[in-house]
C-alpha positions in Angstrom: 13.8 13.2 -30.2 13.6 12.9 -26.4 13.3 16.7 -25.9 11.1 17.0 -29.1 8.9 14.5 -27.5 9.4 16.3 -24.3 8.2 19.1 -25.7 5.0 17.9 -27.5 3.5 16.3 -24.5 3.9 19.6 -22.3 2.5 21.5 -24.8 -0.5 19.3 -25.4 -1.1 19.3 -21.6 -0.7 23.0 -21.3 -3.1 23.7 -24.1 -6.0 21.4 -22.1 -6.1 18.9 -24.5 -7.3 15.6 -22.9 -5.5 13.5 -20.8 -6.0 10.4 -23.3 -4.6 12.5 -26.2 -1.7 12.9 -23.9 -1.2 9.3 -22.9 -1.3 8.7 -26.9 1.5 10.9 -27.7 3.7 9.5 -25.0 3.1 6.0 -26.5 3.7 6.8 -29.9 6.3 9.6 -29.3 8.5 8.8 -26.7 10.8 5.8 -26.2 12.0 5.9 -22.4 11.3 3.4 -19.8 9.7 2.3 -16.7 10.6 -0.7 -14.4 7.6 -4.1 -14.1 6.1 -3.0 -11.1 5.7 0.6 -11.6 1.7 1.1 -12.2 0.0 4.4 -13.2 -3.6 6.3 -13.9 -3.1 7.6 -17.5 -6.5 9.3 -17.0 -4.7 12.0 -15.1 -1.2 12.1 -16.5 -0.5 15.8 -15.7 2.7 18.3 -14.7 3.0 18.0 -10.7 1.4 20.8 -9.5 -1.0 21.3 -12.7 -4.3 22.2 -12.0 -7.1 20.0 -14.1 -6.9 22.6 -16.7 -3.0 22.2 -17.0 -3.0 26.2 -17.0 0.5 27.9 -16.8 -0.7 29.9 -13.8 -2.2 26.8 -11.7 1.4 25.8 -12.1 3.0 28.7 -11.3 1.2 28.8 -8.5 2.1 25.3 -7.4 5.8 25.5 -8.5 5.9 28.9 -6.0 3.9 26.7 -3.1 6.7 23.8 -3.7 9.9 26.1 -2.9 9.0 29.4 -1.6 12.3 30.4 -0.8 12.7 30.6 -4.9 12.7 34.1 -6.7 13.5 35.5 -10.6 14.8 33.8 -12.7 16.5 31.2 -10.1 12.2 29.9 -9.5 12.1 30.2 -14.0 15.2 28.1 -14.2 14.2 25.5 -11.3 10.6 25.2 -13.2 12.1 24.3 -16.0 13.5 21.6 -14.8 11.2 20.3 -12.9 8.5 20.4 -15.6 11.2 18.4 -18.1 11.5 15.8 -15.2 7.5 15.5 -14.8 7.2 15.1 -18.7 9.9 12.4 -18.7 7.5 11.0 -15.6 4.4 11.1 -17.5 6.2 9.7 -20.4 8.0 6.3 -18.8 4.4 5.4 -17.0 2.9 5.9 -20.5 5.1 3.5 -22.2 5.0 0.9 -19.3 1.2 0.6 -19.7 1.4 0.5 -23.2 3.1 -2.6 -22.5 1.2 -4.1 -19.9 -2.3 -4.1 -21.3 -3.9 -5.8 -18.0 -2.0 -2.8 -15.3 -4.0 -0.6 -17.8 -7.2 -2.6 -17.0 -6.7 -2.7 -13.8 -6.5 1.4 -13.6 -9.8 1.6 -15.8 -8.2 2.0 -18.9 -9.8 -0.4 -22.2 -6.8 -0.1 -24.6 -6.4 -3.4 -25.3 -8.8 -4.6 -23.0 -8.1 -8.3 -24.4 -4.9 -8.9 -23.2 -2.7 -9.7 -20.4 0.7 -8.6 -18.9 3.6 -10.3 -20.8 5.1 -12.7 -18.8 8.3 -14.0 -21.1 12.1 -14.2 -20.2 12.3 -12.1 -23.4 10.1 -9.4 -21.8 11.7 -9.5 -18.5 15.2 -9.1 -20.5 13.8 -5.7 -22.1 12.6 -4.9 -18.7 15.9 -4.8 -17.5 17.4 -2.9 -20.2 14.8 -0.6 -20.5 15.3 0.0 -16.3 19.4 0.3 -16.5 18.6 3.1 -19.4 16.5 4.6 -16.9 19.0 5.6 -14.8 21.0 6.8 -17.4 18.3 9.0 -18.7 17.7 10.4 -15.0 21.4 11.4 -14.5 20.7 14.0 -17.5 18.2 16.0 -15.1 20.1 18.9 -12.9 18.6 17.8 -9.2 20.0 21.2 -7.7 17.9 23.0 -10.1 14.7 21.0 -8.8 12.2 22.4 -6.1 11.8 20.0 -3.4 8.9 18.2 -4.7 10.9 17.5 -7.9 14.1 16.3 -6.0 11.7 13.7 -4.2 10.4 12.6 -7.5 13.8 12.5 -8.5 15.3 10.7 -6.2 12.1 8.2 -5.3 12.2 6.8 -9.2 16.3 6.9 -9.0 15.5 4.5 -6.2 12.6 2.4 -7.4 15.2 1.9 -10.5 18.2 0.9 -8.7 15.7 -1.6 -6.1 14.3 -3.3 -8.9 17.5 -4.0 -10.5 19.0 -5.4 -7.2 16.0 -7.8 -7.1 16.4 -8.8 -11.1 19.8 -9.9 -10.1 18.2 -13.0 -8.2 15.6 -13.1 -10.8 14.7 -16.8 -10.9 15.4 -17.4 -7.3 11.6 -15.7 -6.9 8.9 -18.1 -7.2 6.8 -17.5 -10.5 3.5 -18.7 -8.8 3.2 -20.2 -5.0 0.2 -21.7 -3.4 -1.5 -18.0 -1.9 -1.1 -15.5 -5.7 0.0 -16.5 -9.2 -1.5 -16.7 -12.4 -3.8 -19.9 -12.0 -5.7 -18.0 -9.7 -4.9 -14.1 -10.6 -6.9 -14.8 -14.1 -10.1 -16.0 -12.7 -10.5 -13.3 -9.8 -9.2 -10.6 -12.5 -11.4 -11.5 -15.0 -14.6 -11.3 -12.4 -13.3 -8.1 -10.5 -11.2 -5.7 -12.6 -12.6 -6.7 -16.1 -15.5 -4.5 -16.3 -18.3 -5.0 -19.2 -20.1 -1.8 -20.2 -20.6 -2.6 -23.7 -20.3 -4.9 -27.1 -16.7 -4.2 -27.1 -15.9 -5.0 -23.4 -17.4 -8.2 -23.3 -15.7 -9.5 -27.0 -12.6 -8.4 -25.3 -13.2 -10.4 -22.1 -13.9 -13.4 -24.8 -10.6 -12.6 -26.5 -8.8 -12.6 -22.9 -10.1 -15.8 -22.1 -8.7 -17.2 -25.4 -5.7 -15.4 -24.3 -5.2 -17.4 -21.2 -3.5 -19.8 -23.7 -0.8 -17.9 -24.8 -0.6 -16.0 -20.8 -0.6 -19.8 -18.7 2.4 -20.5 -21.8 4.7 -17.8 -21.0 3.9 -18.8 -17.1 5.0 -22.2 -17.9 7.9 -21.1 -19.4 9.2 -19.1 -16.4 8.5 -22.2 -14.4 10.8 -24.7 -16.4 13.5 -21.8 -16.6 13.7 -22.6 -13.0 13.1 -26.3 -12.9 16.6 -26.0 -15.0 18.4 -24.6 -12.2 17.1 -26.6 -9.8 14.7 -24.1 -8.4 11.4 -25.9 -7.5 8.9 -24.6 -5.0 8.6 -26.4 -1.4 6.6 -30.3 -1.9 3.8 -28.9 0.4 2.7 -25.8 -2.2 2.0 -27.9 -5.0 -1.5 -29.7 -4.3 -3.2 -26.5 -3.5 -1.8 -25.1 -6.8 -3.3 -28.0 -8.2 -6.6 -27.4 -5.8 -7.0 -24.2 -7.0 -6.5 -24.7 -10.4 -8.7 -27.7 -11.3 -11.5 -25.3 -9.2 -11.4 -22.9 -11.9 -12.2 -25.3 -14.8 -14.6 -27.2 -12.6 -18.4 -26.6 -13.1 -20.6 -25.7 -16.4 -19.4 -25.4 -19.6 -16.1 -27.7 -18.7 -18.3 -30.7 -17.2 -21.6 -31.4 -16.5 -22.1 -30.5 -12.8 -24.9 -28.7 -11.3 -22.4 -25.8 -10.3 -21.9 -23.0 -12.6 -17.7 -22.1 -12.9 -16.7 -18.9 -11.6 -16.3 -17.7 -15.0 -18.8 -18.4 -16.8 -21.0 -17.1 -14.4 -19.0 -14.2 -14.2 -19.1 -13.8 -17.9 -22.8 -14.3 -18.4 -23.8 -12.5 -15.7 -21.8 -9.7 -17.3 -23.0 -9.6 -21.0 -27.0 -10.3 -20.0 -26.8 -7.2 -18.0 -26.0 -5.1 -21.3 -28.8 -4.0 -23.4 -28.3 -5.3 -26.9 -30.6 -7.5 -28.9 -31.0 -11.2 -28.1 -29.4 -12.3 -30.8 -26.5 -10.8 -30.8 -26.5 -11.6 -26.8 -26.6 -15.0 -27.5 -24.2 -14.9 -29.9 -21.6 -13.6 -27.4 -22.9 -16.2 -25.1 -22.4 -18.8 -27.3 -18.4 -17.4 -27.9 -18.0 -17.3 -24.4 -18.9 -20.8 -23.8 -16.5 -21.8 -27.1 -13.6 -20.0 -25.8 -13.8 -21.1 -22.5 -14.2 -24.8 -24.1 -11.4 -24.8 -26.7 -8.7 -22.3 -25.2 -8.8 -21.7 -21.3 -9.7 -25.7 -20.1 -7.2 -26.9 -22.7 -4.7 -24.2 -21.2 -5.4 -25.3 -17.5 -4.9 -28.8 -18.4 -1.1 -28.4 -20.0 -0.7 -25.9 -16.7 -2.0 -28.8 -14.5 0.2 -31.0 -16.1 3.4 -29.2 -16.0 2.9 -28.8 -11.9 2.1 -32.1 -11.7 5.8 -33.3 -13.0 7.3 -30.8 -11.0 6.1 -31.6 -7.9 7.9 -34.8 -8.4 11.4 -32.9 -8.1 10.3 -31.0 -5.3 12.8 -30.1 -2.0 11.0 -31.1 1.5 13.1 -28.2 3.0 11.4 -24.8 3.2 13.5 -21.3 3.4 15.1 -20.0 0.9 18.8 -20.5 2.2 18.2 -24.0 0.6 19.1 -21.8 -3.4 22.3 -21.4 -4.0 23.0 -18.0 -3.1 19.8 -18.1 -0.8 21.4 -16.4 2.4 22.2 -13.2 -0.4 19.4 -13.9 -2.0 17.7 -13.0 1.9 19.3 -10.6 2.6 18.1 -8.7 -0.8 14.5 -9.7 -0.2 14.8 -7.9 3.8 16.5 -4.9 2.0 13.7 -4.6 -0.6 10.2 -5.4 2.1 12.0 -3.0 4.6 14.0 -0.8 3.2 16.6 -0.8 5.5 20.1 -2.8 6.0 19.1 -4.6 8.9 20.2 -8.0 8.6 18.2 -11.2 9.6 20.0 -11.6 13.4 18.7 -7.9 13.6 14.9 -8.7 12.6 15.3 -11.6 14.5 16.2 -10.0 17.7 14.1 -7.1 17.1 10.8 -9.3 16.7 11.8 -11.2 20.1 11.7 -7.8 21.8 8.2 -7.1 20.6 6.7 -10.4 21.8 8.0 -9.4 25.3 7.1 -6.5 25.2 3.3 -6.9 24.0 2.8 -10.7 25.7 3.5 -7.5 28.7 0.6 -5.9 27.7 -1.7 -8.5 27.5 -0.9 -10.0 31.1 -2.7 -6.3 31.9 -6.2 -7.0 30.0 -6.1 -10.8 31.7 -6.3 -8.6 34.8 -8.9 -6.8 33.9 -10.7 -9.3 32.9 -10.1 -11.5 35.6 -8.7 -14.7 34.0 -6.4 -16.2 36.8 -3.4 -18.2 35.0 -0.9 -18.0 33.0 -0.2 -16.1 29.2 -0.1 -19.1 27.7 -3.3 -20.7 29.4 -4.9 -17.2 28.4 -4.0 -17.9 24.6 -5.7 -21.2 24.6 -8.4 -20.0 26.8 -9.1 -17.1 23.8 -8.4 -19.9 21.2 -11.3 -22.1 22.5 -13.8 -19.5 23.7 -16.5 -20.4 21.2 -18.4 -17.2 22.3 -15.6 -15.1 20.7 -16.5 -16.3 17.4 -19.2 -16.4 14.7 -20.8 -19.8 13.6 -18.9 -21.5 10.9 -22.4 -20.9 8.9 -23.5 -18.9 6.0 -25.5 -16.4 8.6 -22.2 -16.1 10.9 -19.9 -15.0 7.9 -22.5 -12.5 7.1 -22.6 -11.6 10.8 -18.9 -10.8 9.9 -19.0 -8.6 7.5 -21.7 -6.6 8.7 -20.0 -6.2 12.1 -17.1 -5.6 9.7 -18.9 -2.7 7.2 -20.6 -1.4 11.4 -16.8 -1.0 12.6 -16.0 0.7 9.7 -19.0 3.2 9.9 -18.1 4.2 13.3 -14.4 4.6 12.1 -15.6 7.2 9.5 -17.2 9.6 11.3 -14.3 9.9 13.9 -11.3 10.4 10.6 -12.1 14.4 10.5 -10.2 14.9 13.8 -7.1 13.2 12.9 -6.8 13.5 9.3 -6.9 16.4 7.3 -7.3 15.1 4.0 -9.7 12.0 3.3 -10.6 9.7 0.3 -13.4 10.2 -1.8 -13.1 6.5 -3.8 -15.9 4.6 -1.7 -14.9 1.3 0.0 -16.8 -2.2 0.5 -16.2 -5.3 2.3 -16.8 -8.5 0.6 -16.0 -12.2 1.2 -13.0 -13.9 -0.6 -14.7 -16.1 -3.4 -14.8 -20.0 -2.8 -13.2 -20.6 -5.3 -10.1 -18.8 -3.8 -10.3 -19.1 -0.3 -8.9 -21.9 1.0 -5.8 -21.0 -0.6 -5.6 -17.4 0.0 -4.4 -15.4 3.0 -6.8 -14.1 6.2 -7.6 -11.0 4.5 -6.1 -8.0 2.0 -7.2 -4.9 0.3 -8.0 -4.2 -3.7 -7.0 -0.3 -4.6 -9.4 1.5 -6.6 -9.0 2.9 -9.8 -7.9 6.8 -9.9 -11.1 7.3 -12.3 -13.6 5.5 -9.6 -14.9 3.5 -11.8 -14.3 0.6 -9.1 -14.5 1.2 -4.9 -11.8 0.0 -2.9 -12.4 -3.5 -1.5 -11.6 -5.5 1.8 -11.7 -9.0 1.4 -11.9 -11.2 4.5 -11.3 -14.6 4.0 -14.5 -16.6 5.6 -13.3 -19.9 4.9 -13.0 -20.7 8.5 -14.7 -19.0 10.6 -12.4 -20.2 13.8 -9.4 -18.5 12.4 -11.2 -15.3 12.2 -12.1 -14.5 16.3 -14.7 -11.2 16.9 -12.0 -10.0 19.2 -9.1 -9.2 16.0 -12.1 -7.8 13.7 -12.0 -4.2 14.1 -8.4 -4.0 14.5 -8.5 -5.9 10.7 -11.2 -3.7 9.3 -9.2 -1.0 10.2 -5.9 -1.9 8.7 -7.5 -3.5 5.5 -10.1 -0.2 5.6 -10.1 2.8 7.3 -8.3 4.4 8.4 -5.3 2.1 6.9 -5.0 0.6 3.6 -8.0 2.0 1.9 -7.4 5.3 3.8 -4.0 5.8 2.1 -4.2 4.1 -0.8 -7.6 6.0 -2.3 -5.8 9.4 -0.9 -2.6 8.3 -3.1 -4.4 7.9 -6.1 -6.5 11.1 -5.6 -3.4 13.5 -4.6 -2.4 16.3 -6.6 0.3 17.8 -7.8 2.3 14.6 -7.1 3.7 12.6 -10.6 1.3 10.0 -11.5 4.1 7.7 -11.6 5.4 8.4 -7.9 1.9 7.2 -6.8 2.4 3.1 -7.6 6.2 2.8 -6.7 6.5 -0.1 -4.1 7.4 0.2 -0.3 6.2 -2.4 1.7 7.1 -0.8 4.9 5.4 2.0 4.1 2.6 0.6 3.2 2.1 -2.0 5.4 4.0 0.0 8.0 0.9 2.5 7.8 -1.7 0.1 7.7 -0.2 -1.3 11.2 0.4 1.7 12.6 -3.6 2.4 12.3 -4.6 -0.2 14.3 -3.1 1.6 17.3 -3.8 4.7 16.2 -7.5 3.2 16.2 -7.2 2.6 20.1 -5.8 5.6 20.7 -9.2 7.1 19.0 -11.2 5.8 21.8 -12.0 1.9 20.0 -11.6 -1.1 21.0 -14.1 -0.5 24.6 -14.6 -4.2 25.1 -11.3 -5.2 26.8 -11.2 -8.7 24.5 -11.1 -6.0 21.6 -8.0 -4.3 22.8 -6.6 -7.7 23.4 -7.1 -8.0 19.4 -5.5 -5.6 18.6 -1.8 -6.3 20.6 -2.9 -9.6 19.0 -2.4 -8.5 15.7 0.4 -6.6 16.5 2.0 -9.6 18.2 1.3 -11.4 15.0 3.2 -9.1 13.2 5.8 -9.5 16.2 6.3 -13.0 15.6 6.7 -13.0 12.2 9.9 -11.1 12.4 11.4 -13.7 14.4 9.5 -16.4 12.2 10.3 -15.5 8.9 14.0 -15.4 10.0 13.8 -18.1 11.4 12.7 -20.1 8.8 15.2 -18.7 5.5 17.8 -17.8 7.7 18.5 -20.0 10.9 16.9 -23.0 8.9 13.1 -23.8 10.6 11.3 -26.3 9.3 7.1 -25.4 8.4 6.8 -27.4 11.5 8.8 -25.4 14.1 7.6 -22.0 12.9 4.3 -23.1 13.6 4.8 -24.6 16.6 6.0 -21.1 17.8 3.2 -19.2 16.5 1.2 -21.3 18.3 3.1 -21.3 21.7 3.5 -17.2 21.8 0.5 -15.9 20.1 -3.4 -16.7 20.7 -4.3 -17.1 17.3 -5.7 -20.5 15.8 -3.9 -23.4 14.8 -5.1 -22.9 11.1 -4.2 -19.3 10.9 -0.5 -20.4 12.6 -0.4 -23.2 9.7 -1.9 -20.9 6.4 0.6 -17.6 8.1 4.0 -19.7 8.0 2.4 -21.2 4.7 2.5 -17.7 3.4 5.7 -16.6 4.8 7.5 -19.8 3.0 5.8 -18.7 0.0 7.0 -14.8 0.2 10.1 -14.8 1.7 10.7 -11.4 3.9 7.8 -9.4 3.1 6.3 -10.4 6.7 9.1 -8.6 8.3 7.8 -5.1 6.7 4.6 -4.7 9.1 6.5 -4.2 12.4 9.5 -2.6 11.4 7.5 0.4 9.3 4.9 1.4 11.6 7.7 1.1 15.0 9.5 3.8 12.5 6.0 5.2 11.8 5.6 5.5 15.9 9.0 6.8 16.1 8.8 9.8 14.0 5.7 11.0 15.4 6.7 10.8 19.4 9.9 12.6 18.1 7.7 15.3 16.2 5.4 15.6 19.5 8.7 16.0 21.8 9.6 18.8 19.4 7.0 21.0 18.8 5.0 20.4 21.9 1.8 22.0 21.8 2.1 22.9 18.5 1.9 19.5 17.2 -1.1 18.6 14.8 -1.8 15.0 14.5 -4.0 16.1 11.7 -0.8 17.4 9.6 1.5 14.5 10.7 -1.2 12.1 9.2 -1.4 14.4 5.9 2.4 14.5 5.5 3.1 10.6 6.1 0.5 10.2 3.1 1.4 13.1 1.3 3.7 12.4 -1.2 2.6 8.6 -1.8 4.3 5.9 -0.7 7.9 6.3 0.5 11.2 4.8 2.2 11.4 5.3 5.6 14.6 7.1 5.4 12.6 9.9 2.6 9.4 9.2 5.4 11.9 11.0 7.9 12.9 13.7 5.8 9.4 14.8 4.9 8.3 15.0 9.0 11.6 16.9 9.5 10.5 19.4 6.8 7.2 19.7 8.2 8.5 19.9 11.9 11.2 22.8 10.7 8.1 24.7 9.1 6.2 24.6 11.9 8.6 25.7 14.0 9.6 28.7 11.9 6.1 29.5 11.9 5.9 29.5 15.8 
């Protein structure tokens, strides 16, 4: 059946038929699988190297490009292979969004637009399954007979499998929710951002998710009493801005009789008044809207509310995860997954202290040029204070933001041709964290956009307070959030060809936020930051991330307290006492992933001075940039393979 299946998709994308036709006979034909976080465009579900046709001679052609070296019948047989692999790729991204009917929104996709990502133990034990029989199905493939592009794929899924199964093993030691991302504030901002309305059916849909929130918030609830059973509570501190946050959604018209319209509602009406249908049947929607949010998503809030509520009654005062049994393994895992590497927490640890001394060096050089006489530490509060390095805390300075924010970004784009060769065509915007979120919600982060550009990218910056975000760190943000980081290689993921739509949305923090690190110095060494308190910005940032590595092991490894960790954020870096409070907030709620941000971009910085030392003049920081992106997001150790292949090229070809 698998190879029958196999069989039918390839010939229905050879053919030309349409790329939805072809996501439909994966769903209803295959039966393979795909681990939770794996995310894919089924608008584009192609062979790698297939031209949009899906012609046998674009592939050819891109098969020969892949492994030159390959001749007769040894490039027929490797083919093959490689196009049974891609089908089985096409296939187990198929299936996973057939299951997760929100991942499928999220990519622009309206096949069953009404629904949300199942959150049950039940579904999380067929995840499992479904991810151990993945790695029995990839052992069938013959990785010798591969090209290179197809051994990548190969072993980047192998991996992806085997990582996620390492982290199911300490399944319930993850929180379900914490005070900066879970469900009580992922449905409101999904439902106003990613759930798009373009006709009758998209906006009954968005009625039938709202009613859906019951059953969604239910299955949450369940994951959080799984833990309660085992003792696994979140820290005291999390649970009143969970309950902040949560009793802001259902606060407002139609759920009381305030002047202030709900996030949702407005959302929603907004939405279907903007569609051209009769009135009638506009205010019938209307009316729906108002009934479902009434009778299924308060009601639904409320039991939620309730349920954290008794919780937090249980909850532990102490604030790493070493307090779980197991937590020091449980650490260890997390540090394994953010970084991939096998560094262990004494390493990080060490390894962020370096940093510090190194950049806090740095800095001592722009309070010369700038002529502050003192001390580091009497610098940082100097910066800290300096009212002039800031916008008002007013409606006009957080628009005074942005548009210094969307200016810094304009002058980044017309510099991008001379060190990359390949750009992004998905458009990106900068935008204010709602209210409703912001208080709870980290300094800033990035939204992907769609593969079909139905939606732009998006930078969020949270406004909240404005002391927290200082004119001197806001280019270095725009361009890690923007461009050239996050946006940069995100949009150039989704767009690339010839690359398994699959291999796109695997997760590698370092990479990822490796790259988007790595930008902000490649960003000086463009010619920004003129204004010396600029370039102090950005070793600010960098001494953020710095700190972190020595704060987040200190906190679930050597046993911090919230209170320590912020003391030394505050002591070693320049930023405000509220972002040092909401950071080591953040790093309690996600254990390890801080530590990714230094430790990819110093191996990002790495294999680029050992690329330059080789080749010399013949180095192209145009091609380094386009391989580090080229095949999607990687581990570093598959990051160094792919700039040794492109260093061995060049160097045959000189």
């Amino acid at each position: 059946m698998f190879r029958q299946a196999q069989t039918k998709l390839r010939v229905a994308v050879l053919t030309g038929l349409s790329s939805r036709f072809v996501f439909l006979i994966g769903i209803i034909l295959m039966n393979r699988t795909i681990p939770l976080f794996i995310i894919a465009s089924v608008f584009n579900i192609s062979l790698a190297g297939c031209g949009e046709t899906g012609s046998v001679q674009s592939k050819e052609v891109s098969v020969s490009q892949i492994d030159q070296n390959s001749t007769g019948n040894e490039a027929d047989a490797e083919f093959s292979e490689h196009e049974q692999l891609n089908a089985y790729l096409a296939d187990v991204f198929a299936e996973n969004l057939s299951r997760q009917p929100f991942t499928a929104s999220y990519l622009g996709i309206k096949d069953r637009h009404g629904e949300w990502n199942p959150q049950s133990e039940a579904f999380n034990d067929e995840e499992r399954l479904r991810m151990e029989q993945g790695l029995l199905d990839l052992a069938r493939f013959d990785r010798a007979a591969l090209p290179n592009a197809g051994q990548l794929s190969l072993d980047l899924y192998r991996m992806s499998l085997e990582r996620s199964l390492a982290m199911d093993d300490f399944r319930h030691h993850r929180y379900a929710l914490h005070q900066f991302s879970g469900a009580h504030t992922r449905i409101p901002s999904s439902l106003i951002n990613i759930h798009r309305v373009t006709d009758l059916s998209d906006a009954e849909a968005y009625i039938d998710r709202i009613e859906n929130v019951e059953g969604y918030l239910g299955e949450v609830i369940e994951q959080l009493e799984l833990r309660a059973e085992k003792g696994f509570y979140l820290v005291d501190w999390m649970y009143p801005a969970i309950l902040e946050s949560s009793n802001n959604v259902i606060s407002g018209q139609p759920f009381d009789d305030f002047a202030a319209v709900s996030p949702v509602w407005a959302d929603f009406q907004k939405k279907v008044t903007a569609l051209d249908l009769p009135e009638d049947e506009t205010a019938r929607l209307v009316n729906a809207g108002r009934a479902a949010l009434i009778d299924a998503f308060k009601p639904a809030y409320q039991r939620f509310i309730s349920v954290i509520e008794k919780q937090s009654e249980s909850a532990s005062s102490n604030d790493g995860v070493w307090r779980l049994p197991d937590g020091d393994a449980f650490y260890q895992r997390l540090l394994q997954w953010y970084t991939t590497t096998d560094l262990t927490a004494d390493e990080v640890h060490q390894l962020g202290l370096n940093n510090i001394a190194r950049i806090h060096d740095q800095m001592r050089e722009i309070m010369a040029q700038v002529n502050f006489e003192g001390s580091l530490p009497a610098f940082f509060v100097f910066v800290r204070e300096n009212q002039s390095l800031r916008f008002p805390n007013t409606d006009e300075g957080r628009e005074a933001y942005l548009t210094s924010a969307r200016d810094a970004l304009s002058r980044m784009e017309k510099k991008l041709p001379d060190y990359f060769g390949v750009l992004p065509k998905a458009e990106l915007i900068v935008k204010r964290v709602e209210p409703f979120r912001e208080r709870n919600a980290g300094k800033a982060f990035y939204q992907s956009p769609p593969p079909d550009g139905s939606r732009p990218g998006i930078f969020y910056a949270n406004l909240y307070d404005m002391s927290a975000m200082p004119k001197t760190d806001l280019e270095a943000l725009a361009f890690h959030e923007g461009l050239p980081g996050h946006h940069l290689q995100r949009a150039i993921t989704a767009e690339l060809k010839g690359v398994p739509d699959i291999q796109r949305y695997l997760s590698f923090t370092a990479f990822s936020e490796g790259w988007g690190l790595y930008t902000e110095q490649l960003a000086y060494e463009m010619g920004f930051y003129e204004d010396p308190y600029s370039r102090f910005g950005q070793l600010a940032m960098e001494l953020w991330r710095a700190a972190r590595l020595v704060v987040d092991t200190g906190i679930h490894s050597k046993r911090w307290s919230r209170e320590e960790a912020i003391d030394y954020l505050v002591e070693n870096t320049p930023n405000a006492e509220y972002d040092c409070i909401k950071a080591i907030e953040r790093y309690i709620a996600m254990p390890g992933q801080a530590t990714a941000y230094m430790i990819g971009k110093l191996r990002i910085v790495e294999l680029r001075e050992g690329a330059k030392e080789r080749l010399g003049d013949q180095f192209d920081i145009r091609l380094f940039h386009d391989t580090v992106l080229g095949s999607g997001p990687v581990p570093l150790s598959k990051l160094a393979d792919n700039i040794d292949a492109m260093v061995a090229s060049q160097l045959t070809e000189i």
